[in-house]
N, C-alpha and C positions, 0 to 999 in steps of 0.2 A: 184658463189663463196659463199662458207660456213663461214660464221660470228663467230667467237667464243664467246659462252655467255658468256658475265660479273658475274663474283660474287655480289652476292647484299652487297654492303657496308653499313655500319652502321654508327648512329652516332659516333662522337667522343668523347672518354671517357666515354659511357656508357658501359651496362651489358655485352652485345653481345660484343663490340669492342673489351673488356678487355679476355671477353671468349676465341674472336676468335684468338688476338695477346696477348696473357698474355704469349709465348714462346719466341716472338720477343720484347717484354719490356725485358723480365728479360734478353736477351742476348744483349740489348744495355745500362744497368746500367755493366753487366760483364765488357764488351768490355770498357768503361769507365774505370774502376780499371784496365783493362790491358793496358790501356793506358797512365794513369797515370805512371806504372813504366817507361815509355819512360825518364818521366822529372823529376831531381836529384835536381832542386831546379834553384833559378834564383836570380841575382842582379840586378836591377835595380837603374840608378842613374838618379834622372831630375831634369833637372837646369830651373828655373823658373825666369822668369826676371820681377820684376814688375817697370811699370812706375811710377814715379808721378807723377798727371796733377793738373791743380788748381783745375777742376771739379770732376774728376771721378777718377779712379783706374783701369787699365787697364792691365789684365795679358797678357805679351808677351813672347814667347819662343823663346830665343835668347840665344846669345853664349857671354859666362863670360866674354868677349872682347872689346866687344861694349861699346864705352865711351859717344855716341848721338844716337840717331832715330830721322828723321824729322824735324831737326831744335831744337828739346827738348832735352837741357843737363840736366836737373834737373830731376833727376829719382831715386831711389832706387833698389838694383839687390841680390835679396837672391837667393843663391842654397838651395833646396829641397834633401835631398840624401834616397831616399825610399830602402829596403835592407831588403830582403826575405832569409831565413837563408838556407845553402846548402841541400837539402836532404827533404824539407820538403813534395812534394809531395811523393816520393817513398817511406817514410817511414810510410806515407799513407794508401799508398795502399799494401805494406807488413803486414801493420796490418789489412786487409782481407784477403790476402792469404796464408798469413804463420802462425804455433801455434806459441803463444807468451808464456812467461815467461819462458825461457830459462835460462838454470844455467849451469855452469862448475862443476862438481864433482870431483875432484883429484881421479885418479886409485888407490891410495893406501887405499883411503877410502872405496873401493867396494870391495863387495866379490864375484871375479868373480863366483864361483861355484853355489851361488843363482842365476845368471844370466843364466844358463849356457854355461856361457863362459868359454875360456880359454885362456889365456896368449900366446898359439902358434899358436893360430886362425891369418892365415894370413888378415883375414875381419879387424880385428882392431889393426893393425901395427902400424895406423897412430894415436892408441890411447894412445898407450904405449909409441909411440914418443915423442908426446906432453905433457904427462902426466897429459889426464884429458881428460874428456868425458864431453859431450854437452847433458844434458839434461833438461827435460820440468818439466811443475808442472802445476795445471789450475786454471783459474780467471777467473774476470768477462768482462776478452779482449777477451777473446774467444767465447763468444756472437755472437759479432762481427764479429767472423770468419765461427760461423756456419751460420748468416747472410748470408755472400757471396757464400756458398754453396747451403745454401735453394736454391737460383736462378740457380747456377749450376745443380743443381737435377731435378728443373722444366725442364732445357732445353732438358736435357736427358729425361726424359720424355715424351715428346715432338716429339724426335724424335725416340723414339723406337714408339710410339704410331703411328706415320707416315709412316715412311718407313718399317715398321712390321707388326702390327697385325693389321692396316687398308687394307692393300693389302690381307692378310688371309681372312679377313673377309667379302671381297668381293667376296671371292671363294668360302666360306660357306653357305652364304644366312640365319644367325642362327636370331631367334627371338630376341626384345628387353631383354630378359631375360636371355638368354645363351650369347647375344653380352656383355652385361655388364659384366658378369663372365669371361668369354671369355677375357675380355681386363683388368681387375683384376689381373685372371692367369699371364695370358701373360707380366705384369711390373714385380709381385712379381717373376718370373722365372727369367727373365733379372737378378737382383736387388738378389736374393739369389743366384743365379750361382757363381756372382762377388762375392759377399762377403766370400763366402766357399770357392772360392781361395785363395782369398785376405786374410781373417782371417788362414786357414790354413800355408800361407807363412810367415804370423810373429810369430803365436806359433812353429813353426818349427826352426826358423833362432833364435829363444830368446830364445830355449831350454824350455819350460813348458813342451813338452811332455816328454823328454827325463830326465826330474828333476824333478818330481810331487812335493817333497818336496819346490822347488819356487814358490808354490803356497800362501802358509803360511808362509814360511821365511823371514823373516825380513820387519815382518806388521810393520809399512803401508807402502805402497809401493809409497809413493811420491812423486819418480822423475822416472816419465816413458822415454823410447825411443821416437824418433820422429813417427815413423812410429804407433805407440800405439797411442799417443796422438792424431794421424794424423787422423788413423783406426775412435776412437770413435768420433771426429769430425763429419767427414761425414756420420757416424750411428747417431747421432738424426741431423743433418744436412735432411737426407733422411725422417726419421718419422715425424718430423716436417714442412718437404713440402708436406706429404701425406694430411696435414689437408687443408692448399686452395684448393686443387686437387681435392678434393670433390664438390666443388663449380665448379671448371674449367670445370670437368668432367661432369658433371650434373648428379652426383649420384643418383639415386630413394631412395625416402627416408624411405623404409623400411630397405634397406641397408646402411644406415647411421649410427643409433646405434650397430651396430655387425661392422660395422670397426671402428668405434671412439672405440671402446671398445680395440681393436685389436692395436690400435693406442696408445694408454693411456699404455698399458701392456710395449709396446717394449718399451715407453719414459721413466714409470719409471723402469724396469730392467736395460736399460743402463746407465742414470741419476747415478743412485743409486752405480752401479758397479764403475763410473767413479765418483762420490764425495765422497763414502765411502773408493776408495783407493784397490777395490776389482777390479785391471782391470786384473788382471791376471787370475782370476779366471773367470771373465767377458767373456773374448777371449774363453774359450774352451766352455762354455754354451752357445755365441752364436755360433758358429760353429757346436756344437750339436743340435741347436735349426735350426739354418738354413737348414741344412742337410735332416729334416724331414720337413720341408715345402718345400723345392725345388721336393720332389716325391710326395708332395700332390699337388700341383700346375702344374708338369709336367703331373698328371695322369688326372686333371680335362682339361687341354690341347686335349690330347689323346682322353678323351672322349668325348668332343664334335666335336670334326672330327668323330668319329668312337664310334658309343654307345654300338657298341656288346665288343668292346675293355676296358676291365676293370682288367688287367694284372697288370698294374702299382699301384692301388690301393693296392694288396696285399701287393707289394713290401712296398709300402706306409707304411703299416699297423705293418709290420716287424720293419720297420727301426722308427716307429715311439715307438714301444714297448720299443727297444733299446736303443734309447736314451733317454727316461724317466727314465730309469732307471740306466743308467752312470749320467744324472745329479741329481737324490737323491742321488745313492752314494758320487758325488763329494761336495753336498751343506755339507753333515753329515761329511765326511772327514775332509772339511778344517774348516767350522763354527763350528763342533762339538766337531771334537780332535786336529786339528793344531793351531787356534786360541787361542786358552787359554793355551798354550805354550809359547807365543810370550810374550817376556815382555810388562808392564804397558806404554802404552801409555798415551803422557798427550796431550792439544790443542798446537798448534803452529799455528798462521798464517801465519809468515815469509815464513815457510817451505808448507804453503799450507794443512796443516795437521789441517782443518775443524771438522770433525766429526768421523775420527778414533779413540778417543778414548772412545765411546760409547762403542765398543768391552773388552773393559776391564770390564765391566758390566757382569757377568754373566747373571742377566736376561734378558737384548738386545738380548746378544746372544743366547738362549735359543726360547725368542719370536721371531728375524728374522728365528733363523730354525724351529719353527711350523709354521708361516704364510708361507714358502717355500715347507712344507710337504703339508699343505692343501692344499694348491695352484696344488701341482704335483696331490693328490686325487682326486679333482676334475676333472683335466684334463681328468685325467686314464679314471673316470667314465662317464667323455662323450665319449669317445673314445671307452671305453665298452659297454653301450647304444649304441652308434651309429652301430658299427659293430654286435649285437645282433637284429638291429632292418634291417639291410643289408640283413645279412643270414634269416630271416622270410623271409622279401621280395622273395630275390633269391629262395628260397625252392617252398614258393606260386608259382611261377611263374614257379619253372619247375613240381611242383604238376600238372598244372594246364593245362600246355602242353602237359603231361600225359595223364590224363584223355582226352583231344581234340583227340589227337592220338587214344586213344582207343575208344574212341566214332565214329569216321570216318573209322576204322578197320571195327567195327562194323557193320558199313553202307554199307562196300561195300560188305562184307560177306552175307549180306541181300540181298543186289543187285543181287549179282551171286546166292543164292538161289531161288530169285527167277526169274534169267531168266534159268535157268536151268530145274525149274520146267513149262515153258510155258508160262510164265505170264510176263509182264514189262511194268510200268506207265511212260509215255512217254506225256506230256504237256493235259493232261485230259484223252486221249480217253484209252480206253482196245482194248487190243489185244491178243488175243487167235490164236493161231496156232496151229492146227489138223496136225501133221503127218501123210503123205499116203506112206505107202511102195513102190507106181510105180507110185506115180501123182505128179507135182510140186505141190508146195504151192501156194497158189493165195489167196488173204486176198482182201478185199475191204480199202479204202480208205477214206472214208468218217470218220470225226470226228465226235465223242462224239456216234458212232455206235459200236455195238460186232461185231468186226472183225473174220469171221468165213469164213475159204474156200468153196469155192461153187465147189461141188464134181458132177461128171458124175455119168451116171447112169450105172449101167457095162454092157458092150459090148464093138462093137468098130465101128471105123467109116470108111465104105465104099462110095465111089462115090458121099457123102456128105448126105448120109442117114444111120442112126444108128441101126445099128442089135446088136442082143444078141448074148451072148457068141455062142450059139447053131446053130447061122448061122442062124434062124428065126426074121423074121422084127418086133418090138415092137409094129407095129401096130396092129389095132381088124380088121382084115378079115371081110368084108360084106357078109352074106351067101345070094347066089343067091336062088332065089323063085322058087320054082320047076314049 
């Protein structure tokens, strides 16, 4: 009977322990917050009966009724009435998983057409009924909420990393250096697919494609929908768990500053998008931005299963020219000529309206759209470098398989010249072969010798003695002595 090996266990609560179950922590503080919503709050009353004795002081739990114990009338009897207010746990745990700072807007205050909505939109009947929409703003609650996601992300994580590209990667057999890429790809594809759906289904359903002008209209834009607030939540929610994941993962640390760098980018573009008030413009950048990392990340996929497969890079290369360049136009568009349209912004904090009104600044706005142009520059020019320095490669390499071909042509042309012409070098020895018009060939065998036919002498052979053509015996006749 075959014994199943044990896994080697670790201490508890160290390095390892935390590496190995850093999946199953974070899904039993989860499971905790979702368990808390169970309980809506509790009363509690206790009635506390104390004695008094001559000596001591003795607490008994007894019922307000009791006029003796034991022979002892002489006692004292308070009630305790302890009283836990309704609601206190689930309101709790709503503030991790729900956005907070929620406001009622009255309909008549909105202009649906910046929204693009419409008043006959059966989607929000129930908004017109009531007259007033339920919208969000951000604080410093929502911390706390990307808190409870970090850990959601890890577990996803987790298990894509599991039940996914560990079973690939058994199939593969790839080195330490293409496994780590390999399982890189393989999240940020999970992790962009979603989001390109995900961001596409709320600029669609909120109308920004269909109303470009709601991009700029009616800055700052500080009461988003839920699903908006929801969206950039779990975007730095997700970047922000990328940073232990380095540690969890055991990153090589040459690859640690090219993703903290990568990391740092996405936190302050979103950041930024979602506290300057810029979220509408935010949703279609990243969906553009996500768009060309999901073909560069599907094509690095591809090619380490398959390295003559480099199809998808082109696409890559296409779609990544693309959208560099719908997002400068879109940055110049709205920071360059919609913004300074928008009346004077002033602070509000009621309203959550933090740092929009830097945009009233001519030179803010000016210097965020140069640090935005260099930013896209640079990109281009890596991106241009890089594919200049692809095609050398590719060109070298089929130069050079060129030339192999013509030099093995070569070779074999050589070959048949010379076994055509009688000659062929065959593991040292020579060999020479003489042609006889009416004799086989016969070659000796012995190496590192001139292989040379060994020819008769002409005649032919009778009764197993050789005469001449002439029918006279090759021998010298003895003449007899007279």
């Amino acid at each position: 009977m075959a014994f199943r090996r044990r896994a080697k266990s670790h201490p508890l609560f160290s390095q390892e322990f935390l590496i190995h179950n850093h999946a199953d922590i974070g899904f039993c503080l989860v499971l905790s917050v979702l368990i808390a919503l169970m309980f809506e709050g509790c009363k509690v009353d206790v009635l506390i009966s104390f004695l008094a004795m001559r000596n001591s002081l003795i607490p008994v739990l007894a019922d307000p009724g009791i006029s003796g114990l034991g022979g002892h009338t002489e006692f004292s009897l308070f009630s305790i009435q302890l009283h836990f207010g309704p609601g206190v746990t689930a309101k709790t745990a709503f503030l991790f998983i729900l956005p907070q700072y929620n406001v009622s807007v009255p309909t008549a205050a909105l202009n649906w057409k910046s929204f693009g909505l419409w008043e006959s939109d059966p989607r929000f009947f129930f908004v017109f009924a009531d007259g007033e929409l339920v919208q969000y703003h951000y604080g410093l609650k929502d911390l706390v909420t990307i808190l409870f996601y970090i850990f959601i992300a890890i577990i996803l994580h987790a298990v894509v990393q599991e039940y996914a590209l560990d079973k690939i990667n058994r199939r593969l057999h790839l080195s330490k250096v293409k496994h780590s890429k390999f399982n890189e790809s393989g999240q940020l594809v999970a992790f962009h697919l979603t989001s390109v759906i995900w961001c596409l289904y709320v600029v669609v359903t909120e109308g920004y494609i269909s109303n470009p002008r709601s991009l700029w209209e009616n800055y700052p834009h500080v009461y988003l929908p839920y699903q908006v607030k929801f969206f950039y939540l779990c975007q730095l929610a997700y970047w922000l768990h990328a940073l232990p994941e380095l540690y969890f993962q055991k990153v090589r640390k040459e690859e640690i500053p090219r993703q903290l760098r990568c990391i740092a980018l996405y936190l302050l573009h979103i950041a930024g998008a979602y506290l300057l008030n810029l979220t509408r413009l935010g949703l279609i950048l990243l969906l553009l931005q996500y768009l060309a990392e999901f073909f560069f990340h599907m094509a690095r996929l591809v090619y380490f299963t398959d390295e003559n497969n480099e199809k998808l890079f082109n696409v890559w290369a296409v779609v990544f020219v693309v959208t560099r360049l719908f997002t400068l136009t879109l940055y110049i568009l709205v920071i360059g000529f919609g913004l300074p349209r928008v009346e004077s912004q002033a602070l509000d904090p009621e309203r959550g309206n933090f740092f929009s009104f830097l945009f009233n600044n001519i030179l803010f706005r000016m210097s965020v759209l140069l640090l935005v142009c260099l930013f896209q520059a640079s990109v281009m020019w890596r991106f241009i470098h890089f594919q200049l320095r692809r095609w050398r490669e590719y060109w070298n390499e089929q130069s050079s398989r060129k030339r192999a071909a013509a030099a093995a042509s070569t070779k074999q042309q050589t070959k048949l010249l010379k076994r055509d012409s009688g000659e062929c070098w065959e593991g040292g020895t020579v060999e020479v072969q003489v042609k006889h018009p009416q004799l086989p060939q016969i070659a000796l065998q012995t190496p590192h010798q001139l292989r040379v036919p060994l020819l008769p002498s002409p005649g032919y052979h009778e009764n197993g003695v050789v005469k001449a053509e002439n029918g006279t015996s090759p021998r010298t006749k003895k003449l007899k002595s007279p």
